[in-house]
C-alpha positions, 0 to 999 in steps of 0.5 A, spaced: 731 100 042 730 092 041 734 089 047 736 082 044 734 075 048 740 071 051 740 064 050 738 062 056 732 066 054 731 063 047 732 056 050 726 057 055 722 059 049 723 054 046 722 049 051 715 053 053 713 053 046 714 045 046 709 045 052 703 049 050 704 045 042 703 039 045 698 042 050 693 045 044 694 038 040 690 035 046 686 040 047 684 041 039 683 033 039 678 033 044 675 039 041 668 034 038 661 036 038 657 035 044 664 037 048 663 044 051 668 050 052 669 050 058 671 043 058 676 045 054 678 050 058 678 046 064 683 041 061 687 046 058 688 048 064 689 042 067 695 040 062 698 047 063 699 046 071 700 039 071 706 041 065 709 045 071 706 053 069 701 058 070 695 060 065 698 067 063 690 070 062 687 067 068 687 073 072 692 076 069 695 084 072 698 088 068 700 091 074 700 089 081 697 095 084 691 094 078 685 090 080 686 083 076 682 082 069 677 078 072 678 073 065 675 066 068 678 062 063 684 060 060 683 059 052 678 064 048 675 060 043 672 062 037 666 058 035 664 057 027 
């Protein structure tokens, strides 16, 4: 059964989609050679908390009584 999102939900999608736009456009303009991943990954981070959210892979639980995926890092980056 698909429950459908009210407009408050899609609102909020929304408004989260703008936020991590503009979060992947920094992070995707300091993505030159020589900068390393986790440096990257540190100012993601940053710009997430400082946009008043939470990296969802760090430490993610599926579950509260599962240990926490111990994922460090919030991108996972492909490099070619």
């Amino acid at each position: 059964m698909v429950k459908l999102k009210t407009k408050e939900e899609i609102d909020k999608l929304i408004k989260g989609g703008k936020i991590l736009s503009k979060i992947l456009k920094e992070v995707a303009a300091e993505a030159k050679p020589g900068v390393k991943t986790i440096e990257l990954d540190a100012l993601a981070e940053r710009l997430i908390r400082q946009a008043g959210g939470r990296p969802s892979f760090k430490y993610y639980q599926a579950d509260e009584d599962d240990p926490p995926f111990l994922q460090h890092y919030v991108l996972l980056l492909m490099m070619n």
